[in-house]
N, CA, C and O atoms as a GROMACS GRO file, in nm:
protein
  444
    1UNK      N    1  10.836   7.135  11.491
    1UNK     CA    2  10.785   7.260  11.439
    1UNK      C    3  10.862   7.296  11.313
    1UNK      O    4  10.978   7.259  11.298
    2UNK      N    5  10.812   7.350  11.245
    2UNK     CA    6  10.833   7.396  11.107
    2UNK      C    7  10.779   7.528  11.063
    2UNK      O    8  10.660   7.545  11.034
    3UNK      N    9  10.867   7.616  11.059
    3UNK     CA   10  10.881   7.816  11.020
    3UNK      C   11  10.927   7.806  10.867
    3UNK      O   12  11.040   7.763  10.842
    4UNK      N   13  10.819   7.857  10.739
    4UNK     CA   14  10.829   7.880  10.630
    4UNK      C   15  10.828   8.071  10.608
    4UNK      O   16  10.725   8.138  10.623
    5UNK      N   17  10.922   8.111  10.582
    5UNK     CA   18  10.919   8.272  10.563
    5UNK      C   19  10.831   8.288  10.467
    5UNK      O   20  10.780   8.202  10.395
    6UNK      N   21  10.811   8.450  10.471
    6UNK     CA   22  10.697   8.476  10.376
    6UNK      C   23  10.807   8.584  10.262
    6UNK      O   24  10.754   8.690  10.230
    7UNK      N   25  10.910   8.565  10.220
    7UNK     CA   26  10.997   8.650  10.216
    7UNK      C   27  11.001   8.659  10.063
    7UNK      O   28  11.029   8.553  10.008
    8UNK      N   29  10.983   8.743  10.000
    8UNK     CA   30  10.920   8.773   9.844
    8UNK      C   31  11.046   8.711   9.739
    8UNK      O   32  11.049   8.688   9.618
    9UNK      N   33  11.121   8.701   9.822
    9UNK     CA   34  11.257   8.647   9.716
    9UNK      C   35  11.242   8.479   9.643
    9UNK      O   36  11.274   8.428   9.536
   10UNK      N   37  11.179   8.437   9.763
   10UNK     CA   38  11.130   8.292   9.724
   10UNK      C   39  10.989   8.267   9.654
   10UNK      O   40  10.937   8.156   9.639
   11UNK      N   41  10.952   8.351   9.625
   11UNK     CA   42  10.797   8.373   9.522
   11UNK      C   43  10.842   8.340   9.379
   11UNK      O   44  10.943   8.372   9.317
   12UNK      N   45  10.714   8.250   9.339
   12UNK     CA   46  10.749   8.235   9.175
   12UNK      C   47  10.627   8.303   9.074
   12UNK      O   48  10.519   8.316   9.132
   13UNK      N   49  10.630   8.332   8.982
   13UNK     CA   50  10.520   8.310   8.903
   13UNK      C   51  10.393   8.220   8.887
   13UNK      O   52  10.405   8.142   8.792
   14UNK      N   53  10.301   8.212   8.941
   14UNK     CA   54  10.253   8.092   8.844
   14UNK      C   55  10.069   8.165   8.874
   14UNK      O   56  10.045   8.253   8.957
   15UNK      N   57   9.972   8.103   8.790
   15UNK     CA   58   9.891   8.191   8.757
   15UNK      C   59   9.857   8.331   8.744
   15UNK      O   60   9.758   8.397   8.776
   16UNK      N   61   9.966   8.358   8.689
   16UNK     CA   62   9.936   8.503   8.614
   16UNK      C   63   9.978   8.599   8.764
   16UNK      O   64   9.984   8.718   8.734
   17UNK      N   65  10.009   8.573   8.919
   17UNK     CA   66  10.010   8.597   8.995
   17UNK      C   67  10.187   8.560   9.103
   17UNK      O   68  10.265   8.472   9.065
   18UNK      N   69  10.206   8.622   9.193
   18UNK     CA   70  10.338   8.583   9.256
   18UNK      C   71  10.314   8.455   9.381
   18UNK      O   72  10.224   8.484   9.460
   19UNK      N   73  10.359   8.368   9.396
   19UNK     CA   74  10.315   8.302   9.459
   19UNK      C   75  10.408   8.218   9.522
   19UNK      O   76  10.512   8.215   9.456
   20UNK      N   77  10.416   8.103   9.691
   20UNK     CA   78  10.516   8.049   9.734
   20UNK      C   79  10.437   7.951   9.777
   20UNK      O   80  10.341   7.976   9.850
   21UNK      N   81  10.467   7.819   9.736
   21UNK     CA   82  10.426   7.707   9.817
   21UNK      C   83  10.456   7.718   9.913
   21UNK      O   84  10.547   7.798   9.937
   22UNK      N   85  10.379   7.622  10.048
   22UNK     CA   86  10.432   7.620  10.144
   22UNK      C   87  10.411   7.426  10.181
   22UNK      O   88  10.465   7.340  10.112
   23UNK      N   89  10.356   7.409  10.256
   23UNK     CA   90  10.330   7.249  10.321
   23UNK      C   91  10.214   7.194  10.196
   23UNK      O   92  10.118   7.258  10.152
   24UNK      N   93  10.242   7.112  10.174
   24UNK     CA   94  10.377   7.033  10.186
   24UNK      C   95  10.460   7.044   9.986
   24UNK      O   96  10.555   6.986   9.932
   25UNK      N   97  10.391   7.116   9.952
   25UNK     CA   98  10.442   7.111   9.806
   25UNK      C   99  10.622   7.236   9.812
   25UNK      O  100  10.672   7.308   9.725
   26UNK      N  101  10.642   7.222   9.877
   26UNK     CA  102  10.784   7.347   9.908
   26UNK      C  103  10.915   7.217   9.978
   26UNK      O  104  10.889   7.128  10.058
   27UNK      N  105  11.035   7.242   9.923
   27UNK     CA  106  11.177   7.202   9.900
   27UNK      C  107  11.188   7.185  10.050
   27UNK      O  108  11.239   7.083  10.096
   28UNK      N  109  11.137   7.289  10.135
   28UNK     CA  110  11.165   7.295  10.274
   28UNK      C  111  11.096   7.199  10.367
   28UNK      O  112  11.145   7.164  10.475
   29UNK      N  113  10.984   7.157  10.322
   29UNK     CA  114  10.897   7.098  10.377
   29UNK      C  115  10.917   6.984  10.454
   29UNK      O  116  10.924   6.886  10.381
   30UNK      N  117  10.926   6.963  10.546
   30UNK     CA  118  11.000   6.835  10.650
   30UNK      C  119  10.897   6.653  10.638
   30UNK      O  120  10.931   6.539  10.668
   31UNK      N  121  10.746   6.721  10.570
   31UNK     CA  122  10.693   6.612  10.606
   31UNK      C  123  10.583   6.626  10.494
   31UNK      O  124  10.496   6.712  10.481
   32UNK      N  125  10.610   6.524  10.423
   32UNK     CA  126  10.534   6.520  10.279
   32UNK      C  127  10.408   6.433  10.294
   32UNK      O  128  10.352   6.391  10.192
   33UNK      N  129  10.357   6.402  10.426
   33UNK     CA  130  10.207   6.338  10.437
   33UNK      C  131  10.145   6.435  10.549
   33UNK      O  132  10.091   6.399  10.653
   34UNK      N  133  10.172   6.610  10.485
   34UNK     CA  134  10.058   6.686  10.561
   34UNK      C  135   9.926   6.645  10.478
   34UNK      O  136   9.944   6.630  10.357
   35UNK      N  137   9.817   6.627  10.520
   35UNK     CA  138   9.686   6.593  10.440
   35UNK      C  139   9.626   6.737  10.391
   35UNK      O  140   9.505   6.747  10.408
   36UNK      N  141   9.708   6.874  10.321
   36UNK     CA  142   9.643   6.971  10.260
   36UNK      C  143   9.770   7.031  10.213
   36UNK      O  144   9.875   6.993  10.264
   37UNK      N  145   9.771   7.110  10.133
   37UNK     CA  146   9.864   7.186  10.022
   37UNK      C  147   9.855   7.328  10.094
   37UNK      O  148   9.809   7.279  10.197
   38UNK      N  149   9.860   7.424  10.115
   38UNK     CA  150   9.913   7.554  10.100
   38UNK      C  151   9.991   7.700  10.077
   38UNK      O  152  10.069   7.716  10.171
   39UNK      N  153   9.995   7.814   9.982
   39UNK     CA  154  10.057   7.893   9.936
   39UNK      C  155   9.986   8.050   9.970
   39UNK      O  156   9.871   8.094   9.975
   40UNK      N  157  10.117   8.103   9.988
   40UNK     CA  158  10.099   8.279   9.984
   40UNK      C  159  10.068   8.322   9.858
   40UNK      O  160  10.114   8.268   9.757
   41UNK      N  161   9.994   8.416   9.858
   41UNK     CA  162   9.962   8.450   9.686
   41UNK      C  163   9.963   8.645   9.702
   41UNK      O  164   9.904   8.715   9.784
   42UNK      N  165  10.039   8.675   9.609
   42UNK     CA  166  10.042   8.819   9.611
   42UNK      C  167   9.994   8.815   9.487
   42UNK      O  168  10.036   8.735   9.403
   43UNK      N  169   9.862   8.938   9.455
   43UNK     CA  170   9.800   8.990   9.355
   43UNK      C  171   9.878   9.137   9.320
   43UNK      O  172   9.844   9.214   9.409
   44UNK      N  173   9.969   9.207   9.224
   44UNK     CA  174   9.947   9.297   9.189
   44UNK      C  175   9.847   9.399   9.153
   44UNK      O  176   9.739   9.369   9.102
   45UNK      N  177   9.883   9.520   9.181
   45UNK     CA  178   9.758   9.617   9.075
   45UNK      C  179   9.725   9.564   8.958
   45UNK      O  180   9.796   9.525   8.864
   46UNK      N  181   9.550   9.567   8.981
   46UNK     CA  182   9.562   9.565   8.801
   46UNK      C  183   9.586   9.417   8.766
   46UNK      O  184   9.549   9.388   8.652
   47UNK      N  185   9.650   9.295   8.851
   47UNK     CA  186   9.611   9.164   8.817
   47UNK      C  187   9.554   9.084   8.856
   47UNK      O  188   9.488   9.115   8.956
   48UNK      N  189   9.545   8.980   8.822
   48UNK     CA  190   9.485   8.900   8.855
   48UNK      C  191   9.459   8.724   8.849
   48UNK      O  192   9.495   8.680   8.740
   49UNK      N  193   9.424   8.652   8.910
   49UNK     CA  194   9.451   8.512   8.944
   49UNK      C  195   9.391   8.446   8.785
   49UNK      O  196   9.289   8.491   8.734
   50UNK      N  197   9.454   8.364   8.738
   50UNK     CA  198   9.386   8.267   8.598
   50UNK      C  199   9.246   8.222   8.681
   50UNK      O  200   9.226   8.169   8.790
   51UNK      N  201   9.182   8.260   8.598
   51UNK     CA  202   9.056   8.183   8.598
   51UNK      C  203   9.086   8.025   8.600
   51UNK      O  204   9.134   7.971   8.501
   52UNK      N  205   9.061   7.967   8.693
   52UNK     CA  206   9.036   7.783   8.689
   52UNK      C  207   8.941   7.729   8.829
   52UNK      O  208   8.871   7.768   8.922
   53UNK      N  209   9.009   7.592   8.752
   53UNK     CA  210   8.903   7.498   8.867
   53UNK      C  211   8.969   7.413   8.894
   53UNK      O  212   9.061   7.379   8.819
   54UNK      N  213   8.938   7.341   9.029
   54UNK     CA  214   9.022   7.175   9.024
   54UNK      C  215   8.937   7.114   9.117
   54UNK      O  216   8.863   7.190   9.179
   55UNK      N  217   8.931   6.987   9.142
   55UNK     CA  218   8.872   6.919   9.240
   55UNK      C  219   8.910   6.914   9.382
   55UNK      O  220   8.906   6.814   9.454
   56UNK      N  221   8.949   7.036   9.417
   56UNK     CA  222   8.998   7.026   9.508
   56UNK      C  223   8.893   7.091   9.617
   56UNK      O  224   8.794   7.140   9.564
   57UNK      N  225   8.900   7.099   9.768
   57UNK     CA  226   8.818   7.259   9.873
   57UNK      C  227   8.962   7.367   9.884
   57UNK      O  228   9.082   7.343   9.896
   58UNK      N  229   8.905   7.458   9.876
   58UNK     CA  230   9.022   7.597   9.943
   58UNK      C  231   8.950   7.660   9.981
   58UNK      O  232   8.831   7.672   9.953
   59UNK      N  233   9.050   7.739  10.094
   59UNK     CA  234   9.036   7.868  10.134
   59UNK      C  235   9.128   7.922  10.134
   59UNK      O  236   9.245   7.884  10.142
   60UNK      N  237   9.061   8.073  10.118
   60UNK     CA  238   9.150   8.175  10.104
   60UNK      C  239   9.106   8.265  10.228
   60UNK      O  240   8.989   8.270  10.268
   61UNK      N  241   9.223   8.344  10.292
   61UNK     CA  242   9.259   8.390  10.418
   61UNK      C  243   9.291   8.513  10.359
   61UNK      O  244   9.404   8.517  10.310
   62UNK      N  245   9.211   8.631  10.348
   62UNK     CA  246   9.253   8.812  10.306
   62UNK      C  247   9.346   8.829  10.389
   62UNK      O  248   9.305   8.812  10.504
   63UNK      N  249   9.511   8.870  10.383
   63UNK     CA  250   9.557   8.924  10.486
   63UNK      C  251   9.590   9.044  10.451
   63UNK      O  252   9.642   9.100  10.548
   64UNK      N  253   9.586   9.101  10.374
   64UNK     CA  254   9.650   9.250  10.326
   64UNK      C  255   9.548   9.266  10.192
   64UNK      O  256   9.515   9.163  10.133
   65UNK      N  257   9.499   9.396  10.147
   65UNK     CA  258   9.453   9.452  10.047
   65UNK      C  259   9.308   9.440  10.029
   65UNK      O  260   9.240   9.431  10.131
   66UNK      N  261   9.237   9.440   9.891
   66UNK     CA  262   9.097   9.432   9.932
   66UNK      C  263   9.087   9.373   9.755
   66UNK      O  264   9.129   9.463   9.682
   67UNK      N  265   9.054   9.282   9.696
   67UNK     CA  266   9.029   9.240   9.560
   67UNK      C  267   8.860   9.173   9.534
   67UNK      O  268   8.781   9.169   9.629
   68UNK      N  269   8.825   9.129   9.407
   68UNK     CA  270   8.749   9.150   9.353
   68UNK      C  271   8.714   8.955   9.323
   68UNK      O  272   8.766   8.886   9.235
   69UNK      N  273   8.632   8.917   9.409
   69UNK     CA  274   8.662   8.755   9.401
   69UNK      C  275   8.514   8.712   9.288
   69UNK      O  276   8.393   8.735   9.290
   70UNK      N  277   8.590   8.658   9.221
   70UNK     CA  278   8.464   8.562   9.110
   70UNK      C  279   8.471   8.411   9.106
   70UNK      O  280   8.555   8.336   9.057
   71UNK      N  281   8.342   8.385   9.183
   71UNK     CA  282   8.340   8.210   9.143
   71UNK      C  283   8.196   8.182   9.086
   71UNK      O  284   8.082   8.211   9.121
   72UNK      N  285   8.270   8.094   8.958
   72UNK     CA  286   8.129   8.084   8.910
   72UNK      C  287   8.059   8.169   8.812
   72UNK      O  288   7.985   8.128   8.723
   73UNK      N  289   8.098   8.331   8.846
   73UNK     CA  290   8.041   8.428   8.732
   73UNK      C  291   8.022   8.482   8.875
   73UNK      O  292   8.066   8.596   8.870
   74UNK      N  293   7.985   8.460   8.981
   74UNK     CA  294   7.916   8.561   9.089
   74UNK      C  295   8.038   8.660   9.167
   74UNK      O  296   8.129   8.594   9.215
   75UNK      N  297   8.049   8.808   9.185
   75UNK     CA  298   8.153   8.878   9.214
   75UNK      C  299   8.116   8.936   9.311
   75UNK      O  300   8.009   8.994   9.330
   76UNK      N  301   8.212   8.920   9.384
   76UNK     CA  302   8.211   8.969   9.538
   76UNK      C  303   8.306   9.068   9.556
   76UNK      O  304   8.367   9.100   9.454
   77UNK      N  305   8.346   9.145   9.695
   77UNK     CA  306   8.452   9.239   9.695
   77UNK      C  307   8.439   9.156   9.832
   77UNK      O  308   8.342   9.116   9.896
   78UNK      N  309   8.604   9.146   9.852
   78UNK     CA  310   8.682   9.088   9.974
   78UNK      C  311   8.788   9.149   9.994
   78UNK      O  312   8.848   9.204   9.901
   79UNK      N  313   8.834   9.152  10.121
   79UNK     CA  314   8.922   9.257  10.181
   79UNK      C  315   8.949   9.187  10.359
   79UNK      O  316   8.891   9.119  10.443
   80UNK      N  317   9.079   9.261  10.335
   80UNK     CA  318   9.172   9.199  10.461
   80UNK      C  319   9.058   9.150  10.576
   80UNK      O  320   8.954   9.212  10.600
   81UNK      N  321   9.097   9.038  10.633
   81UNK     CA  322   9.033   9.022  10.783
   81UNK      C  323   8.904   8.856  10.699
   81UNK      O  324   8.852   8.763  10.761
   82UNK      N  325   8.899   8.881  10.583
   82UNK     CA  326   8.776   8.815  10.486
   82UNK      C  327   8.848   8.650  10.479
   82UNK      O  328   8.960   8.626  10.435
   83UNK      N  329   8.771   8.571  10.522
   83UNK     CA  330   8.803   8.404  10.475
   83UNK      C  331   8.654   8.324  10.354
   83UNK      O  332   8.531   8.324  10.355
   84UNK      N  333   8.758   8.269  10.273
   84UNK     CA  334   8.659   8.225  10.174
   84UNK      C  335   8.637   8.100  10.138
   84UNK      O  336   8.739   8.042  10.102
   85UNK      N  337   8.560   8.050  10.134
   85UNK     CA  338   8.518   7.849  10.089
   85UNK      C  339   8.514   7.876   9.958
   85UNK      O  340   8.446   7.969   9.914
   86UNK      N  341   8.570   7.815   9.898
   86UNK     CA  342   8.532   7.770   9.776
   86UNK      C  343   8.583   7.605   9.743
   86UNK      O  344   8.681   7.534   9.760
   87UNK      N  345   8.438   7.599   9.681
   87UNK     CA  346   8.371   7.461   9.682
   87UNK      C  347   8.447   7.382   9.561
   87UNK      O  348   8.476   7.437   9.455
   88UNK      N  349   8.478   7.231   9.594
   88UNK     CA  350   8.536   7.199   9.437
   88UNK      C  351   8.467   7.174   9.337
   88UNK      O  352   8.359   7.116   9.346
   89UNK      N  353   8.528   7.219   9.206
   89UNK     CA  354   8.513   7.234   9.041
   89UNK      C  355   8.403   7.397   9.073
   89UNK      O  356   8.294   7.423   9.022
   90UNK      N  357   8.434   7.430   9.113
   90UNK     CA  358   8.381   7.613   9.068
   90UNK      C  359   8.492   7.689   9.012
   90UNK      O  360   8.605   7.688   9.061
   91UNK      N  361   8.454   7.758   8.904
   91UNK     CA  362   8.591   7.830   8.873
   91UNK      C  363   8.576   7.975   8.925
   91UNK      O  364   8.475   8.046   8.930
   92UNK      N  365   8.731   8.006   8.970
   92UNK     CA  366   8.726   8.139   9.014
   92UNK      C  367   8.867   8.186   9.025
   92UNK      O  368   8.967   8.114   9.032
   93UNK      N  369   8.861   8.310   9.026
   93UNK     CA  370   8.961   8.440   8.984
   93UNK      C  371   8.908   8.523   9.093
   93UNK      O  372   8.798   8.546   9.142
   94UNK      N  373   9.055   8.567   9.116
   94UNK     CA  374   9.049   8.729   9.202
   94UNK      C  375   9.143   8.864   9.162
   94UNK      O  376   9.264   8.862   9.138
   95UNK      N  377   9.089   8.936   9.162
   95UNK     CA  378   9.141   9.064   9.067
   95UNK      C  379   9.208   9.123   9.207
   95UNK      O  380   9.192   9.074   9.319
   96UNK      N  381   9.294   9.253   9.170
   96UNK     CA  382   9.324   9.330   9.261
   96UNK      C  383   9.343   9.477   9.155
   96UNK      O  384   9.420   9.501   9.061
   97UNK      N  385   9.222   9.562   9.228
   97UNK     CA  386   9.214   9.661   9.116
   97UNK      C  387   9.266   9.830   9.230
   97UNK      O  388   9.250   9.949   9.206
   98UNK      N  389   9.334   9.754   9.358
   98UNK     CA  390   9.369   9.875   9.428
   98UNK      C  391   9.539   9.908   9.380
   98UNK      O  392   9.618   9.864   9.296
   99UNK      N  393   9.540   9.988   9.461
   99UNK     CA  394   9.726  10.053   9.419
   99UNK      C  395   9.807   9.958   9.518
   99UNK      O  396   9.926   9.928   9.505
  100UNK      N  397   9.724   9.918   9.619
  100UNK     CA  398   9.848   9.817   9.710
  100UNK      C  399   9.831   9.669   9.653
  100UNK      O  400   9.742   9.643   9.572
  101UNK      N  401   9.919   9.575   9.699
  101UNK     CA  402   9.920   9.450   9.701
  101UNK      C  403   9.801   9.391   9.736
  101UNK      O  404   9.759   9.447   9.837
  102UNK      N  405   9.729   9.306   9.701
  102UNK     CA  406   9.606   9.202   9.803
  102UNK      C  407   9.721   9.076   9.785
  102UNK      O  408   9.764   9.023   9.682
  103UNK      N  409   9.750   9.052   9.916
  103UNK     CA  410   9.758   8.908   9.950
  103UNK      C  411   9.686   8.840  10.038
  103UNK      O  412   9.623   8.887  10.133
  104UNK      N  413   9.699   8.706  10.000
  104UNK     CA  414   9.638   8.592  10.090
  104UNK      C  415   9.704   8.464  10.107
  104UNK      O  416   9.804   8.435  10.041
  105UNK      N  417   9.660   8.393  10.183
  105UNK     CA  418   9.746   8.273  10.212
  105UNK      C  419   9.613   8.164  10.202
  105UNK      O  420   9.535   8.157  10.297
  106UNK      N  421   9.594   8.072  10.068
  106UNK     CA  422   9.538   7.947  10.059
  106UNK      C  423   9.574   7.822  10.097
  106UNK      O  424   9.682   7.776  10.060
  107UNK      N  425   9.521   7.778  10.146
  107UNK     CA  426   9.475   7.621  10.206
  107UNK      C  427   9.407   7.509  10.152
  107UNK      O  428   9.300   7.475  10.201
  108UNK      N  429   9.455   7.451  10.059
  108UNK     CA  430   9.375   7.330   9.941
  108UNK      C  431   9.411   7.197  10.006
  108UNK      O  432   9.505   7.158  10.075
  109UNK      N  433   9.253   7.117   9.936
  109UNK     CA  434   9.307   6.956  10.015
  109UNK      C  435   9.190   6.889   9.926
  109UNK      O  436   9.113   6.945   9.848
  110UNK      N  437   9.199   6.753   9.960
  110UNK     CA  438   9.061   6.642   9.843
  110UNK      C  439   9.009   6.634  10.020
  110UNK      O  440   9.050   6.658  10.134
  111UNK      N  441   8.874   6.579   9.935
  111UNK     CA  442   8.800   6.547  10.074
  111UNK      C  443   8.836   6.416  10.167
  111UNK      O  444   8.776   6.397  10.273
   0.00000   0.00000   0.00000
């Protein structure tokens, strides 16, 4: 078994957003042939995720807040309790236009 904290001290920057690898791309990680990538992602007020794409599938898991999801050009409103597919090479961004945090925890992998 393997316990990764969610503890904001270990968050970095990266798309315009705060964010922590977890399995298997993270220092801690015991076993570097998990077959999927995943990270915590905290959205500030007012920001929001870089627009991109990759060949990859994800999901995203709402656990806190409620933001503004675009894939593709098509905009949705998602909020805690909300899980999302997104399909690979679609591009998409998620805003967070409330006063609290929206976080989520993504799950990426190739087919």
């Amino acid at each position: 078994m393997q316990v990764i904290s969610r503890n904001p001290e270990n968050f970095t920057e990266e798309y315009n957003v705060i964010l922590r690898r977890l399995f298997p791309a993270n220092e801690q990680c015991i076993d570097s042939n998990i077959p999927f990538s995943s990270s915590w992602v905290i959205v500030e007020k007012n920001k929001f995720t870089d627009p991109h794409r990759h060949d990859l599938h994800e999901v995203f898991f709402i656990t806190e807040g409620e933001g503004i999801l675009n894939i593709d050009g098509e905009e949705k409103i998602v909020t805690s309790g909300d899980v999302i597919y997104i399909y690979p090479n679609k591009e998409h961004t998620i805003k967070n236009k409330k006063d609290n945090k929206l976080i989520f925890l993504t799950i990426y992998w190739n087919k």
